[in-house]
C-alpha positions in Angstrom: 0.0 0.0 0.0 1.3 3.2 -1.4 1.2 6.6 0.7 -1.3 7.8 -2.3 -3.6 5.3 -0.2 -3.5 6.9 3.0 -6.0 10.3 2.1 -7.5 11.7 5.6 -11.1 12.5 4.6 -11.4 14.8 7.9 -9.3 16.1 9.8 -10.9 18.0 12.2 -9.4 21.0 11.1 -5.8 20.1 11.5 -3.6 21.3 9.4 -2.7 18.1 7.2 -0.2 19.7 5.3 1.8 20.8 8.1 2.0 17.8 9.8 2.8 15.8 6.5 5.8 18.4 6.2 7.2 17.6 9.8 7.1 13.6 8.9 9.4 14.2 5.7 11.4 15.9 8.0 11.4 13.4 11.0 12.0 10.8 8.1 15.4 12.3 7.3 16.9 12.6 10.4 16.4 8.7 11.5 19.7 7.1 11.2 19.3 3.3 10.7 22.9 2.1 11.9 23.9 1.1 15.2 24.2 3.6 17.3 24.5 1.6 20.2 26.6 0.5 23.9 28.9 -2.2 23.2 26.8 -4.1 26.0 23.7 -3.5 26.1 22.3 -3.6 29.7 18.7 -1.6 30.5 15.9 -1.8 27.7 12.8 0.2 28.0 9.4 -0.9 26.7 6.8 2.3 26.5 2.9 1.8 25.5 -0.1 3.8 25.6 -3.6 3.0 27.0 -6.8 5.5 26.9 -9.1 5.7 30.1 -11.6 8.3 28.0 -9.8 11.9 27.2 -7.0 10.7 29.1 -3.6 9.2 26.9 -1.6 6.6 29.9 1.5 6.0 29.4 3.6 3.7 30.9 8.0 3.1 30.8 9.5 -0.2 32.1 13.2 -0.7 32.2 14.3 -4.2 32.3 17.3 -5.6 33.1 18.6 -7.6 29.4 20.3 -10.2 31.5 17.8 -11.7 33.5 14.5 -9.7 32.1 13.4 -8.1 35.3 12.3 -5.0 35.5 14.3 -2.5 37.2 12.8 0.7 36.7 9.5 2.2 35.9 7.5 5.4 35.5 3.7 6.6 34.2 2.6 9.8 32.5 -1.1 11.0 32.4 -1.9 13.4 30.0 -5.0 14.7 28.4 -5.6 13.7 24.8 -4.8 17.2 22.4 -5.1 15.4 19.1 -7.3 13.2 17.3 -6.8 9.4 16.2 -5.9 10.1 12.5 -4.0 6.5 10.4 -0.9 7.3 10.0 -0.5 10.5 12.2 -0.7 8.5 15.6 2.4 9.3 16.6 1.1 13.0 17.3 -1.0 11.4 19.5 1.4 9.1 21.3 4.8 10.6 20.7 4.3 13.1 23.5 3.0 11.0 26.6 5.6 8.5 26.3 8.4 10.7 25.9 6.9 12.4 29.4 7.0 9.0 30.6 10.6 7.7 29.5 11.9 11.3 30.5 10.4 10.7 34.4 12.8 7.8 34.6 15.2 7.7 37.2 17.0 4.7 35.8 18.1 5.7 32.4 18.2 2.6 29.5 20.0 2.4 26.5 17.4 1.0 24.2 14.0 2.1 24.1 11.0 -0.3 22.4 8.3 1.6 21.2 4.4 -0.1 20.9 4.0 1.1 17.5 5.9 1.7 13.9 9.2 3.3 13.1 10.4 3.4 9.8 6.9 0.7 8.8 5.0 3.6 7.9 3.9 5.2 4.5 6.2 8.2 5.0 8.6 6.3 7.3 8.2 8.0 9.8 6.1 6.4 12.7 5.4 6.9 16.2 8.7 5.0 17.0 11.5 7.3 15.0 9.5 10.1 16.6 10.1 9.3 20.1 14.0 7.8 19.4 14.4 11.3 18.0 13.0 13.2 20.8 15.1 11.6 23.3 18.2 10.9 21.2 18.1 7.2 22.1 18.6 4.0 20.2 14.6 3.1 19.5 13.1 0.0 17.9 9.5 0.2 17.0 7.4 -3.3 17.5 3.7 -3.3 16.4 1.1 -5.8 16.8 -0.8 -4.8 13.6 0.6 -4.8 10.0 0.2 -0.9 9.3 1.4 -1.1 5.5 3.7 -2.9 3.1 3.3 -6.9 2.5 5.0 -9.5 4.0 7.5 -11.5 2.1 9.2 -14.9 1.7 8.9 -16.1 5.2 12.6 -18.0 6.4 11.6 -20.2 9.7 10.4 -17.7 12.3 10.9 -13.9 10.0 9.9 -12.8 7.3 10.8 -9.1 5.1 7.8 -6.5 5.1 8.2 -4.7 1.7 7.2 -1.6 1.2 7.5 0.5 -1.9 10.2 -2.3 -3.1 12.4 -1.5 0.1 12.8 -3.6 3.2 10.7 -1.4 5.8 10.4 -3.9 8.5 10.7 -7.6 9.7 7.7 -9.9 10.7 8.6 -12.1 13.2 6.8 -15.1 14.9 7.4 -15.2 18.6 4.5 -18.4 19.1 3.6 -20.4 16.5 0.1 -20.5 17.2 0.1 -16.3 17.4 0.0 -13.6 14.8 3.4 -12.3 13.8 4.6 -9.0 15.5 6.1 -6.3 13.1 9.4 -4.7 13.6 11.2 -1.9 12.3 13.7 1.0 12.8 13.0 3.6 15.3 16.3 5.4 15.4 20.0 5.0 15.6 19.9 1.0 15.3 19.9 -1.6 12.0 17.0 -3.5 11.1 19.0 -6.3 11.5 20.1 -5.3 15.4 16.9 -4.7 16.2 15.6 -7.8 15.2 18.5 -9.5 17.4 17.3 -8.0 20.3 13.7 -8.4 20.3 14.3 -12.4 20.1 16.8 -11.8 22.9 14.3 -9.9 24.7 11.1 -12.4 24.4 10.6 -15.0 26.8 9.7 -18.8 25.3 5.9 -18.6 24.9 5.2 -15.3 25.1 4.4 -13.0 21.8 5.6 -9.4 22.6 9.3 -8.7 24.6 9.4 -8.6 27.8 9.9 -4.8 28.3 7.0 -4.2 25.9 4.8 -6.6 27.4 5.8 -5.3 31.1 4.7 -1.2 29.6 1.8 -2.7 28.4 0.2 -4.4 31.2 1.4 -1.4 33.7 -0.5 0.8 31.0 -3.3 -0.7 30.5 -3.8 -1.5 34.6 -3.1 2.0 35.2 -5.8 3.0 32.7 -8.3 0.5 33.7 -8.6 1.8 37.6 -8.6 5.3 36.5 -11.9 4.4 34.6 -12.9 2.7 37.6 -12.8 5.6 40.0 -14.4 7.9 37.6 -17.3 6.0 37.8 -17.9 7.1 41.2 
């Protein structure tokens, strides 16, 4: 699917054009070499849930050794822009930066629930956080945004898009849908790929830092709807 696909019928009087010009520019400025610690020793996982106008996000740092978490923080923060395809990271980007930036135990890696360079103007949620904070960031999805997936080779398979290699499917559990990786910022394709197996326990679909943001998210966000129902 082609970025001549992706028309936003309404906007809500957002300036599309704008925004379209700041992805071209995000785009250019991802590096997709390793930028990286020789050892590689605290990975953060970030996610997003919604308790109504409210965006949660949650930061886990793990420990790469043994896969504990070490470290975590949350960010509330109202929701100031719509949920547009293709322009989530404007709606994302800016709670889970809060949230990796109230960290008191700094990681090296950051992995992003959401798209990096697997985007029609490759420039997804995930380069725009690993810009941000100037850190080495791997975007990991859960849904196939764009582009189709290749020749699959045991567990991965390419995700072409626009004839280029924009991302890697990979199957964590054979009986579970493939997650989708790609470059955030300042690391290979290749790299990031190595870590996220490294990072995934035996059984389980998402890596461990991911799935650790996630559930803290999502908790987070589900007893804040709770209490506001009193």
């Amino acid at each position: 699917m082609g970025r001549s696909s992706w028309i936003v019928a309404d906007t809500g009087g957002i300036d599309l054009n704008k925004l379209r010009v700041a992805q071209k520019l995000i785009s250019e400025r991802v590096i997709e070499v390793d930028d990286l610690p020789s050892r590689i020793e605290l990975v953060c996982g970030v996610d997003v849930a919604y308790a109504g106008n409210l965006a949660v996000s949650a930061a886990v740092v793990v420990d790469a050794g043994k896969l504990a978490p070490v470290g975590k923080a949350t960010a509330i923060l109202e929701v100031k822009f719509p949920y547009i395809p293709t322009l989530l990271a404007f709606r994302e980007a800016g709670p889970m930066i809060v949230a990796v930036r109230r960290l008191k135990t700094h990681p090296q890696v950051l992995i992003v629930d959401g798209n990096g360079r697997l985007h029609p103007f490759k420039a997804g949620v995930a380069s725009q956080v690993g810009l941000a904070l100037g850190l080495p960031t791997i975007g990991v999805a859960k849904k196939l945004l764009c582009g189709e997936v290749g020749k699959w080779e045991g567990e991965t398979a390419p995700i072409l898009l626009e004839g280029e290699t924009a991302g890697v499917a990979l199957k964590t559990v054979k009986s579970a849908k493939p997650i989708y990786i790609s470059v955030g910022h300042k690391v290979s394709l290749a790299t990031a790929v190595k870590l996220v197996k490294q990072l995934t326990r035996a059984g389980q679909r998402l890596p461990v830092p991911l799935r650790l943001a996630h559930l803290e998210a999502t908790n987070l966000a589900r007893r804040l709807k709770a209490a506001s129902q009193y």
